[in-house]
C-alpha positions, 0 to 999 in steps of 0.5 A, spaced: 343 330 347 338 324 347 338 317 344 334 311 343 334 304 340 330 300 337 332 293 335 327 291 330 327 284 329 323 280 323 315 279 324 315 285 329 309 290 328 313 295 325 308 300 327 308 299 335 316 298 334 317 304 333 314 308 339 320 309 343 323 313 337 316 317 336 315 319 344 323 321 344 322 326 336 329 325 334 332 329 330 337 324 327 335 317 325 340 311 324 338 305 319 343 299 319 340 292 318 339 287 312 336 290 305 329 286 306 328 289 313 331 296 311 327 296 305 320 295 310 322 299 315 324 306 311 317 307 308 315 307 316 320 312 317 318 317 313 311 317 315 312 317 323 318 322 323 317 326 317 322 331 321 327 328 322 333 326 317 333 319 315 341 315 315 342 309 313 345 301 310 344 295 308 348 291 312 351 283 313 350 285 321 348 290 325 351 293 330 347 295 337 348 296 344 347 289 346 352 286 341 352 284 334 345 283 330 345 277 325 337 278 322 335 285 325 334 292 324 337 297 329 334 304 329 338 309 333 334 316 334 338 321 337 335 328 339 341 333 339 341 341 344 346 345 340 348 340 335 346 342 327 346 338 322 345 337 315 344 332 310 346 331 304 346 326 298 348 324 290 347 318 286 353 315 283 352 313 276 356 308 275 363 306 277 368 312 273 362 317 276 366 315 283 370 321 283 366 327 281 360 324 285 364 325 290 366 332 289 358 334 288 357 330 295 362 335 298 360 341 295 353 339 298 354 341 305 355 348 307 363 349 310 361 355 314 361 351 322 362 344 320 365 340 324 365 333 323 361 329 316 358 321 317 359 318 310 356 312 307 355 309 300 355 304 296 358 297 297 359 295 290 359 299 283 364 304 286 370 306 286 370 307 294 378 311 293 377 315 288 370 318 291 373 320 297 378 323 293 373 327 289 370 328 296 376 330 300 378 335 295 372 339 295 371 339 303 378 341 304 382 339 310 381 339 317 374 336 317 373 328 320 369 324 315 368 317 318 363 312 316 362 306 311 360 302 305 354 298 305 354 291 305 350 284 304 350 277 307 349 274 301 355 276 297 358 283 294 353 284 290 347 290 290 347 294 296 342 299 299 342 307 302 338 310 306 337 317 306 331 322 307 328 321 299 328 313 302 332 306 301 336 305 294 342 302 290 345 308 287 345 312 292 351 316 297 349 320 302 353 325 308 351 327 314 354 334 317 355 335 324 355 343 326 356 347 332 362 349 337 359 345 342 359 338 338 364 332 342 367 329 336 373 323 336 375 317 332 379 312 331 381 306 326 385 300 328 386 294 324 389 288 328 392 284 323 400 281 323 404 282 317 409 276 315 413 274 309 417 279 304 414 285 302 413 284 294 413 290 288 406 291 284 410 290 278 401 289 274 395 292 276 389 294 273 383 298 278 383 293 284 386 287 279 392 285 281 396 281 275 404 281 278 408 281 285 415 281 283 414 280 275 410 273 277 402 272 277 399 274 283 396 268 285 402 264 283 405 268 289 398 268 294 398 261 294 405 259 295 405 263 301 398 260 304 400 253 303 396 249 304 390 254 305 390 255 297 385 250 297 380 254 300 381 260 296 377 265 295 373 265 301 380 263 305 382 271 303 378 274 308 383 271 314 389 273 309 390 280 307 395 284 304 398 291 308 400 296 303 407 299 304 410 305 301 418 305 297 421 303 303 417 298 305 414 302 310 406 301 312 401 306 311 396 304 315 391 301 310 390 295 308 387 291 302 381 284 302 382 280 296 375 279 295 376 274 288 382 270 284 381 269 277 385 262 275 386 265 268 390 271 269 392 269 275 390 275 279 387 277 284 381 282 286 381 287 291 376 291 295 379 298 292 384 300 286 391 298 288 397 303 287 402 301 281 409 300 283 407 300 291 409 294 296 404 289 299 405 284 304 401 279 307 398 278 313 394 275 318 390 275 325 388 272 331 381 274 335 384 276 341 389 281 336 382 284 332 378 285 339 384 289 342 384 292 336 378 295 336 379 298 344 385 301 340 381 305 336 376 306 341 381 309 346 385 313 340 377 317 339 377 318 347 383 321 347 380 326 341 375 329 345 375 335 349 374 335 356 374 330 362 370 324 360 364 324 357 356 325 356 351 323 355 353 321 347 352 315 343 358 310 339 359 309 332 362 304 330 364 301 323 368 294 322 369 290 316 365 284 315 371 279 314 373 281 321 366 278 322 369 271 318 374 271 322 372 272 329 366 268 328 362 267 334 366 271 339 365 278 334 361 280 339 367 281 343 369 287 338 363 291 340 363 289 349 372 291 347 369 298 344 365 300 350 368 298 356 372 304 354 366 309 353 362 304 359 357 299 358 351 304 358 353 309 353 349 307 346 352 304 340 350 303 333 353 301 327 355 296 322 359 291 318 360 294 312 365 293 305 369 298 306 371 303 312 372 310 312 376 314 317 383 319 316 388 315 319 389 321 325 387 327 326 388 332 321 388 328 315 383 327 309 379 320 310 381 314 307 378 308 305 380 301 309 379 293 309 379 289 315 379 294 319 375 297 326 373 305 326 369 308 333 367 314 333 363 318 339 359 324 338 356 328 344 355 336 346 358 340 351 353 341 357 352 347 361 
C-alpha cells in the first residue's frame, strides 16, 4: 500500500498540484476541503485519474498530516497490492428518503469478501439515523461502517459529496473495502463530562425537543447554563446532551443542540432524539477532547491484527463543534491521533455534522455528535 498527499491551497495551479497523485496512479482518492474548492478540483480529478474511484466532502476544516486545514483542499491518493474496492453511491430525495436511501446503498456493495465500508453523506437534509439504520440492516452485522456527514464553515446549510460521478448536494456515497489481507481498526471517543441530573423526554418530535420532565426544554437548558444562556444557540456547541437508557446509564451517544425556538421553547438536535429517553448535560475541557482522540486512536491500534503496523494511512472524523470548543489548540486533536500511530504515517480526514462508527467491535455504526472517530487501514505484507 502507498499514499500520497496533496494540500491544494487557494490560487494554486490545480494542474501542476496534482502531479505527485499523477506519478503515484492511485486506486483510491480522498477529497475533503471547502465546497468552492472541491467544486474546482473534482472536474480535474476525473480527467487525470479517470482510473481511480473518487470519495469525498465538503468540509468546515480538512484534515492533513500537517494538521487541521482551515481554507485548503486535502487530496490523499492511495495505491493498494491486495485490497479490492468497491464504490457505491444513491441519491437522497429528501429527508423521509433517508432510511430506504440507506438500505438501497447497502445492497449496492457486493457482501461476498468485504471487510470493512467508509461511508459519507450529506450533512443537512437527512435523517442521518434513520439512513444508517436502513443501511445496517441491509449490510448485516459484523462489518465496520465508519466515516462522516459533510459539513460547511458558513453554517448548516447546503453541503456537497464527491463521488466518481462528481461533486453534488443530493448525494451518498460508500466505499467497500475487500480482501483477507486488509488491516482494519477503529475507534470513537467523545471527551466530554456529563453533570446535572438526568432528565426524561416527556415531548419530542424527530430532532426537536419540546419537554425534559414535562417543562419546556429550553426553560430547562438555560436554567442550567446560567449565565451562558445569553450566548445561545451558538453556546450549544460547548454544552451538549449524553443520552441515557431507563436506568439512566449512558449509551455512548451524544447529542449537539444546533438550534432553540423561543416560542416553542424547544431545541433542535443534530439527529432524532428517542421519545421517553433520558438526556443529561455535559461539558468539556481541551485537555479531556484531545485524550479523547488518542482513546479512540488507541482503542483502533488495539483492533489490528499483528504487531504494529505498515505502511498504512489514518482516517479520522471529528465534530466541527470539537473544532469551536478547542479553538487554536484543534490542532492537538490530530498531533493526539498519531502520536500513537507515529508522526509519519499519513492522515486524512475532516470535521464533519455527524460522526459514524459502531461504538465497538462487532456492532452496527451509529451516528454521533461531538465525538472523534480514527480508523486505520493498511495490508498485510509478505
Amino acid at each position: 500500500m502507498q499514499t500520497v498527499q496533496v494540500v491544494l491551497r487557494e490560487d494554486a495551479d490545480i494542474g501542476a498540484a496534482l502531479s505527485p497523485l499523477v506519478a503515484l496512479q492511485p486506486d483510491l482518492v480522498f477529497a475533503f476541503g471547502r465546497s468552492g474548492r472541491l467544486d474546482a478540483v473534482a472536474p480535474a480529478l476525473a480527467k487525470t485519474l479517470p482510473a481511480a474511484r473518487r470519495i469525498g466532502c465538503s468540509a468546515a476544516f480538512s484534515v492533513s498530516s500537517s494538521g487541521v486545514e482551515a481554507d485548503a483542499c486535502v487530496l490523499t491518493g492511495v495505491r493498494f497490492d491486495h485490497v479490492r474496492i468497491v464504490e457505491a453511491s444513491a441519491l437522497l430525495a429528501g429527508k423521509d428518503s433517508s432510511s430506504a436511501t440507506g438500505q438501497r446503498l447497502a445492497e449496492s456493495l457486493p457482501k461476498e469478501g468485504l471487510r470493512a465500508v467508509l461511508l459519507l453523506g450529506q450533512g443537512v437534509g437527512i435523517r442521518g439515523g434513520a439512513f444508517l439504520a436502513g443501511f445496517n440492516e441491509a449490510l448485516g452485522d459484523g462489518v465496520p461502517v465508519v466515516g462522516g456527514l459533510a459539513s460547511r464553515h458558513e453554517g448548516y446549510y447546503t453541503t456537497l459529496v464527491l463521488d466518481d460521478s462528481g461533486v453534488g448536494d443530493g448525494a451518498v456515497v460508500a466505499l467497500g473495502l475487500y480482501g483477507e489481507q486488509l488491516r482494519f481498526g477503529f475507534g470513537v471517543q467523545g471527551g466530554w463530562t456529563p453533570f446535572g441530573a438526568a432528565r426524561k423526554v416527556t415531548r419530542c418530535e424527530g430532532n426537536i425537543l419540546y419537554e425534559l420532565d414535562g417543562e419546556p426544554a429550553l426553560d430547562v437548558y438555560r436554567r442550567y447554563l446560567g449565565d451562558y444562556a445569553k450566548d445561545l444557540p451558538l453556546v450549544g456547541q460547548f454544552f451538549p446532551f449524553a443520552m441515557l437508557d431507563a436506568n439512566h446509564q449512558e449509551v455512548g451517544l451524544i447529542r449537539s443542540m444546533l438550534g432553540i425556538d423561543v416560542a416553542a421553547g424547544a431545541l433542535k438536535f443534530g439527529d432524532d432524539i428517542v421519545p421517553g429517553s433520558y438526556l443529561r448535560m455535559m461539558h468539556a475541557s481541551t485537555d479531556r477532547l484531545v485524550s479523547g482522540a488518542e482513546s479512540a486512536a488507541e482503542s483502533a491500534m488495539r483492533m489490528l491484527p499483528g504487531n504494529g503496523h505498515g505502511k498504512g494511512m489514518v482516517f479520522m472524523v471529528s465534530c466541527v463543534g470539537r473544532e469551536l470548543v478547542m479553538g487554536e489548540r484543534v490542532e492537538e486533536e490530530v498531533e493526539g491521533a498519531l502520536d500513537v500511530f507515529g508522526k509519519d504515517v499519513p492522515l486524512a480526514g475532516f470535521y464533519s455534522f455527524g460522526e459514524i462508527s459502531p461504538l465497538s467491535p462487532g456492532e452496527t455504526c451509529k451516528l454521533h455528535n461531538q465525538t472523534v472517530m480514527v480508523a486505520y487501514l493498511d495490508e498485510w505484507t509478505d
